[in-house]
C-alpha positions, 0 to 999 in steps of 0.5 A: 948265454952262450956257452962259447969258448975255445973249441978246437976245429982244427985238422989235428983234433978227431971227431971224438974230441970234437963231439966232447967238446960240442957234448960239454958245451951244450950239456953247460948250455942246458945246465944253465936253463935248469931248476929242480921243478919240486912237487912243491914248485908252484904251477906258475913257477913250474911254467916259467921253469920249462920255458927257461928249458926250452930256451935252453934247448934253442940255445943248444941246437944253435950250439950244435947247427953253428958246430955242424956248419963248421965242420962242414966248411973245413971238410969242403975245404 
């Protein structure tokens, strides 16, 4: 379920855009693993709800690590 897509790393592009484009997708990353967890919501439900969050999240910070290791490589070049 990445959230891949064109982002842009190219000279042109300012650390500004580059960290909305990181921010959008991991915030659609995040989004994507998420249900509203009620008063109402079960405990078992509840469970399975936070694990889906945390694969969210494992999601995300890869997102991020793949993201970092790119701009890394460009500044070493």
């Amino acid at each position: 379920m990445s959230a891949g897509g064109g982002t842009q790393t190219g000279s042109q592009v300012g650390p500004d855009s580059l960290d909305a484009t990181l921010m959008d997708r991991v915030d659609e990353v995040i989004r994507s693993h998420q249900k509203p967890i009620l008063s109402t919501t079960g405990h078992q439900d509840a469970i399975e709800e936070l694990a889906r969050r945390y694969d969210g999240l494992e999601i995300a910070i890869r997102e991020i690590a793949l993201e970092v290791q790119k701009l890394v490589t460009l500044q070493k070049s």
